[in-house]
LUMNUKOL-694675 format. One record per residue: x, y negated, z negated of N, C-alpha, C, O, CB in turn. Coordinates in steps of 0.05 Angstrom, whole numbers, plus 5000, padded with zeros to 4 digits. Glycine has a CB too. Layout:
XYZXYZXYZXYZXYZ;...
END
This chain:
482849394727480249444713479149704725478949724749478249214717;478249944707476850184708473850144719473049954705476950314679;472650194728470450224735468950504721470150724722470550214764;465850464706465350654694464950964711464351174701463150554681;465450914739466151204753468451284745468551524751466251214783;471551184728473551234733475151144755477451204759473351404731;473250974772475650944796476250614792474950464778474451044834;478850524811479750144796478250144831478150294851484849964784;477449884822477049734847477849684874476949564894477249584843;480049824867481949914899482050164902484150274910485149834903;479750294896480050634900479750654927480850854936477850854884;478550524944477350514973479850524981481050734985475350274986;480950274985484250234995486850434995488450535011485150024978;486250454959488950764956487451004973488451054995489550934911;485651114967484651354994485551305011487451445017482051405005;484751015033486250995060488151045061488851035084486450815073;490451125041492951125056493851465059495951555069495250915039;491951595050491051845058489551895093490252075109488851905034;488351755096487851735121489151745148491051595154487151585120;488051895162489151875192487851745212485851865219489452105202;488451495228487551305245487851455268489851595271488851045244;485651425289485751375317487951165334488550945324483051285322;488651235353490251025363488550755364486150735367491351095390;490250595361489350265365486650175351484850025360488950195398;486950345314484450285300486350095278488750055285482250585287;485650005258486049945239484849975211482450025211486249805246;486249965183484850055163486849855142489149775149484650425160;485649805118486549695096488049925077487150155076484149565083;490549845061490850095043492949915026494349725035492050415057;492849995004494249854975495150124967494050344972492049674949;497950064948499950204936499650074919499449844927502550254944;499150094881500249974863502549994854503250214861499249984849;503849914845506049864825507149724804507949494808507349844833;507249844779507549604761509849594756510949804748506049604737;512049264759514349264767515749144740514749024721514549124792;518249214744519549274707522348984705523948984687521949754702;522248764727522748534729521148314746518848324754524948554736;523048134748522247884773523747954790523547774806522747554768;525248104798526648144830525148154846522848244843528148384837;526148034870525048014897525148344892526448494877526847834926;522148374919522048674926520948614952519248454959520348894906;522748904969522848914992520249165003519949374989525948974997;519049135019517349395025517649395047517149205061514649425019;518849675055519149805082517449955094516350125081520949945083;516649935125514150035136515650245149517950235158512149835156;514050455149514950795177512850855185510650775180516351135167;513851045201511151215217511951465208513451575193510851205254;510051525227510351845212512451995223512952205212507752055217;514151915244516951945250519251865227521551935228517451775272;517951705207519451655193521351365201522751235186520651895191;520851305225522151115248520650865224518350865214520751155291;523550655222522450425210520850235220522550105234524050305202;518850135223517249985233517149685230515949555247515350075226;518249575208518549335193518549365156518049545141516049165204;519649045152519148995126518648765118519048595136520749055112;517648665088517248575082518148485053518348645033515848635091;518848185052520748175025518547945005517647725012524848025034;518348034985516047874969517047774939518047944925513248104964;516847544929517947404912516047484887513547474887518047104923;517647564865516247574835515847384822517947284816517247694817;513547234811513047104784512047224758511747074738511346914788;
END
């Protein structure tokens, strides 16, 4: 859903992931994606090394 500013309701969130944290802060941030089956999907975490950090595997309905 659009908000009459133009921005969706997770505009706060998508910015954060523009953001640069202080050590040992934390912040919220969402990626959308609108996905073109039910396949499991995997999301992989990095740093800014690029160094993999973890993942996460999430089930479609």
């Amino acid at each position: 859903m659009i908000k009459e500013n133009a921005n969706s309701p997770l505009q706060t969130q998508e910015d954060a992931m523009n953001d640069k944290l202080l050590p040992k802060k934390k912040t919220q941030g969402v990626v959308v994606f609108e996905l073109e089956n039910t396949n499991k999907v995997t999301v992989k975490f990095s740093n800014s090394d690029f160094k993999n950090i973890g993942s996460k595997t999430y089930n479609v309905q």
